[in-house]
N, C-alpha and C positions, 0 to 999 in steps of 0.2 A: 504493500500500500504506500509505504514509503518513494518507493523506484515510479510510482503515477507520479504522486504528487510531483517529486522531484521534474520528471518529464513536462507536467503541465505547467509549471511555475518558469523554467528555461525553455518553453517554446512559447511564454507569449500570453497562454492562455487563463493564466493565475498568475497574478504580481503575487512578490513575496508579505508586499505591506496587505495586500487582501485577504492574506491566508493568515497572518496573523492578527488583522483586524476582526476576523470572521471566529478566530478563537475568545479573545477577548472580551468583544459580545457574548460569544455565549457563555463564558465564566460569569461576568456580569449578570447574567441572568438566572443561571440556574446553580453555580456555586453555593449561594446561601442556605440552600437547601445540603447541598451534597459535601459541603467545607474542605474540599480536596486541596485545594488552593489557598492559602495564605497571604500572597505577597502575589503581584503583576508587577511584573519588569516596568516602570515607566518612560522607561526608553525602548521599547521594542518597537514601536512604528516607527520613532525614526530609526532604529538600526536597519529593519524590513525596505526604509526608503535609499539606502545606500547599497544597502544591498540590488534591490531592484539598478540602480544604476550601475553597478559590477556587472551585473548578469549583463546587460543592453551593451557594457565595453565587452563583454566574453572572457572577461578576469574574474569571475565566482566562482567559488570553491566547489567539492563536489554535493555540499547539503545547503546550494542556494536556498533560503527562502525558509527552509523548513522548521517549524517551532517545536521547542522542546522545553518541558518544565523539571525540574529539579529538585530531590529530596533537600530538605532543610536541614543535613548535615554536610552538605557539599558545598564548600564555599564560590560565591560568583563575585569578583569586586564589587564595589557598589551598593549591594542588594544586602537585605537584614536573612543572617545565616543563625537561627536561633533553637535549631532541633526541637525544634516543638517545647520552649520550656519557656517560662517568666526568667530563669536565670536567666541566661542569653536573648531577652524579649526585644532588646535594641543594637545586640552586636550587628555589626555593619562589615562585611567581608574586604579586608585590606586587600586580597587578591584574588587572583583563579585556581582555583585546583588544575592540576595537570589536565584530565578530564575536558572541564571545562573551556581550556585552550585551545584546545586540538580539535573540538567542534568548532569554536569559534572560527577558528582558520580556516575550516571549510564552509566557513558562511552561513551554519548554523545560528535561531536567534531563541534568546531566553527567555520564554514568554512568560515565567514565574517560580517561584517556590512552593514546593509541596508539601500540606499535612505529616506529620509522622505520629509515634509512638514516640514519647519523650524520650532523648538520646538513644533514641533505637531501642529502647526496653521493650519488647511489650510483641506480640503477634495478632492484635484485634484492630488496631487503630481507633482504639477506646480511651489511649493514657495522654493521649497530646495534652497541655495544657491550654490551648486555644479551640477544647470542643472536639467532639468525638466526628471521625470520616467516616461518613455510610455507600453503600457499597451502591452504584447507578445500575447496577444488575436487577439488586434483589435491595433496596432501601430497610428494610427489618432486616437485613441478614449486616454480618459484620465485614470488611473488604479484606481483612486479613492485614498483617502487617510483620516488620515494624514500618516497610516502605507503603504503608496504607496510599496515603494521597496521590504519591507514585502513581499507582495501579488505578486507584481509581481516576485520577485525573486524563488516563488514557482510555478508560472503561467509557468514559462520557465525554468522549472528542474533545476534549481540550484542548489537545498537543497534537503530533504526529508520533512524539514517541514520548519518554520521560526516562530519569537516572533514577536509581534506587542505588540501595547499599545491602550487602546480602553477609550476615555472619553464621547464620544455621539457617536458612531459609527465607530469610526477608526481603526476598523480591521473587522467589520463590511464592511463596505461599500466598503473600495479596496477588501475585498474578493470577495464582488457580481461583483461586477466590473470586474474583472478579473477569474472568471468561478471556481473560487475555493470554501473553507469552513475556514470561521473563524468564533472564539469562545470567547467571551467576557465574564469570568467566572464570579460571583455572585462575588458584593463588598467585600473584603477581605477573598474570599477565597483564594486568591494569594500570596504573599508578595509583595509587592511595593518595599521593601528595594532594592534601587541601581535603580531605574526609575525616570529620570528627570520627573517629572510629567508638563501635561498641567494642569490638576485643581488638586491638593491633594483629595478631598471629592469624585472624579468621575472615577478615572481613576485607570485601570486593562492590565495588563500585560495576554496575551493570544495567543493563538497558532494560526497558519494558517497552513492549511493542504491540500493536494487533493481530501482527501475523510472524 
């Protein structure tokens, strides 16, 4: 679903500012309900609108245009990196996680921070301290966690894809949960650099997807 999108957006048919403006709305709308989302990048249209003019020179990366939202223990400069906790309710991310870079450079944009399990404790998406993440699938059922908002903020189109963090199954288990596909890559094939981690020895930074 990704390999469309990407096609539509670098032939013309879908700007990048359209594809993120079109998510935005519907967080706006339907978020309050499903609390997936914590935090909208407020610079994503214009990042979408430079990007759009990369694509038009034929200097954009290979994930023109495409939006992606972020657990709250992954740092993005800029943006409030608070792991779901009143401790860290105003920490402000000095930088990028590695992660985070390496999307960017391919033209990737950040269209917000995701719900969790406070510092990743938790496998319900019930412990966040800004309100529990209910699952767009099945609203009484729980989305699974600790990368709850992850999962579900791709469950209910928000994104094209989103980050989670996985230490025994937490991108894992809200992905089953919520009817999607997540991926917990082999220990250090990732970078960790810029992830609050729950355990250092265990934990992996990994995608959740639709397909």
């Amino acid at each position: 679903m990704i390999k469309e999108k990407i096609n539509l957006i670098k032939s013309g048919k879908l700007s990048a500012e359209e594809n993120i403006k079109n998510f935005i709305k519907k967080i706006e709308k339907e978020n309050p309900e499903i609390n997936s989302v914590l935090l909208i990048n407020p610079n994503a249209i214009n990042q979408a609108r430079e990007i759009d003019k990369k694509i038009k020179s034929k200097k954009a990366g290979k994930l023109a245009g495409i939006g992606f939202i972020v657990k709250s223990n992954i740092n993005v400069e800029g943006l409030i990196c608070n792991c779901a906790s009143k401790t860290l309710e105003k920490y402000t991310s000095t930088y990028n996680a590695t992660v985070i870079e390496k999307l960017l450079k391919e033209d990737a944009i950040v269209i917000g921070m995701a719900n969790m399990d406070e510092f990743a404790t938790g496998s319900s998406g019930e412990t966040s301290a800004f309100g529990i993440t209910k699952n767009p699938k099945s609203p009484l059922r729980i989305p699974g966690g600790s990368s709850s908002g992850s999962a579900a903020s791709v469950a209910a189109e928000f994104c094209d894809f989103s980050l989670g963090s996985d230490t025994g199954g937490s991108i894992r288990n809200p992905a089953s949960h919520c009817g999607i596909v997540g991926f917990k890559p082999s220990y250090g094939a990732v970078s960790r650099y810029g992830l609050i981690d729950l355990s250092m020895s265990l934990d992996q930074i990994g995608p959740l997807t639709n397909s």
